[in-house]
C-alpha positions in Angstrom: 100.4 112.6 116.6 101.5 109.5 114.7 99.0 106.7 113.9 98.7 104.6 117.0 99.4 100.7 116.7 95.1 100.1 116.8 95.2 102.0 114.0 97.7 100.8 111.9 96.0 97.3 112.6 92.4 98.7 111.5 94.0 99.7 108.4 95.2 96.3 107.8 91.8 94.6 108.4 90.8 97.3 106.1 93.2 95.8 103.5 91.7 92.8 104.5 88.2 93.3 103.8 89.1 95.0 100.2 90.9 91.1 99.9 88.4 89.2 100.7 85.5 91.4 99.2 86.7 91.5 95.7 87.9 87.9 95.3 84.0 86.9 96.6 82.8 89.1 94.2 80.9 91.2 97.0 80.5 94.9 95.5 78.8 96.2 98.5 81.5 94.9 100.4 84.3 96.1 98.2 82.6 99.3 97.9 82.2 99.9 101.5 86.3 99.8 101.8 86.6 103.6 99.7 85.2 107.0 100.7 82.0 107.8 98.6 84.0 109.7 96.1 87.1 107.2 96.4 89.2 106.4 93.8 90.8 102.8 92.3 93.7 103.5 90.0 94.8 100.6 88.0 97.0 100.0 84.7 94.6 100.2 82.3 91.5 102.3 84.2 90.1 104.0 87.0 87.4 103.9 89.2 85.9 106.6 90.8 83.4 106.9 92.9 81.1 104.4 94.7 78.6 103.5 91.5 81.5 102.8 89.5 83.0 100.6 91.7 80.0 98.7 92.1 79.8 98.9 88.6 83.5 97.1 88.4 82.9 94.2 90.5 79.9 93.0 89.1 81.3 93.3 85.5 84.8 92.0 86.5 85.6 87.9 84.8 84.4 85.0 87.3 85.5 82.4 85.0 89.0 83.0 86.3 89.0 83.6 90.4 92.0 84.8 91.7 93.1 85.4 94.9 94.8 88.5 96.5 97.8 88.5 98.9 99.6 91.3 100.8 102.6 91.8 102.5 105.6 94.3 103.7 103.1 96.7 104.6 104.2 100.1 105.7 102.0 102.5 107.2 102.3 106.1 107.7 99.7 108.6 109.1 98.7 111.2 111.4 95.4 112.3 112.9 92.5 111.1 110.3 95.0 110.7 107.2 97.3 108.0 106.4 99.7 106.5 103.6 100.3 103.2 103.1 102.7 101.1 100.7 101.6 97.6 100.2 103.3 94.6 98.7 101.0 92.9 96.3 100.5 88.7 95.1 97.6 87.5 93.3 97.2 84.0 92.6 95.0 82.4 89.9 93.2 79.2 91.8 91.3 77.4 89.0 94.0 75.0 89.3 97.1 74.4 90.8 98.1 78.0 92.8 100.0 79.9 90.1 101.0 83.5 90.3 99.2 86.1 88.2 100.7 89.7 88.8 103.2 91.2 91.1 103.1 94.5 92.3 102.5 96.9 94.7 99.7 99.6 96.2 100.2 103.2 97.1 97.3 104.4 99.3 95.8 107.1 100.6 93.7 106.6 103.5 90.9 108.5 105.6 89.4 108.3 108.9 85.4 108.6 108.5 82.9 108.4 111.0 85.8 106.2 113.2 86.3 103.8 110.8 89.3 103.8 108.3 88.8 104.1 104.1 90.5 104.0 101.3 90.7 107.9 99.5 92.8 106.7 96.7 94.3 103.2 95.9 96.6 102.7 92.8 98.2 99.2 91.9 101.6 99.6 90.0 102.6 95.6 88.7 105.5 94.9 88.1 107.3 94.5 84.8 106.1 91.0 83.0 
């Protein structure tokens, strides 16, 4: 049965929470948006499971806040599982707004104990 429209929009609050989690620099928080044994793929590393990602974002750069912004996203899914292609904006705010990276995320999601996580994310930018 195809993912119903409450679940497409949990999945975007999920995206949401990833946002806002790793721009505050909340590991718990950001943490809490992957499976146990999740995995963040990005250019130059990956991240697997949850003490590595805590491990990431308290060792990511503060002196340089950005600001993460999504859009065009496309959701596919059935059951417990679900894809999801996401266009992708950050900004850098330590003055005026100016864009950092382009790009997009590929996702694979999971359905655990009724609430919807992130199995796999990897960030492709575009070309610079």
């Amino acid at each position: 049965m195809p993912l119903s429209l409450e679940d497409q929009l949990d999945i975007m609050e999920l995206m949401a929470r990833y946002n806002h989690a790793i721009d505050s620099s909340q590991p718990e928080d950001w943490a809490d948006t992957f499976t146990e044994d999740g995995v963040f793929e990005g250019s130059a590393m990956t991240v697997r499971g949850r003490e590595e990602m805590l491990a990431f974002v308290r060792n990511r750069d503060q002196s340089n806040p950005i600001r993460h912004w999504n859009n065009n996203i496309l959701i596919d899914g059935d059951g417990d599982d679900a894809t999801a292609k996401v266009y992708l904006v950050t900004f850098d705010v330590t003055g005026p707004p100016e864009v950092r990276v382009t790009g997009m995320y590929h996702d694979t999601l999971k359905r655990v104990d009724g609430q919807w996580k992130f199995t796999h994310r990897k960030v492709q930018a575009d070309a610079s």
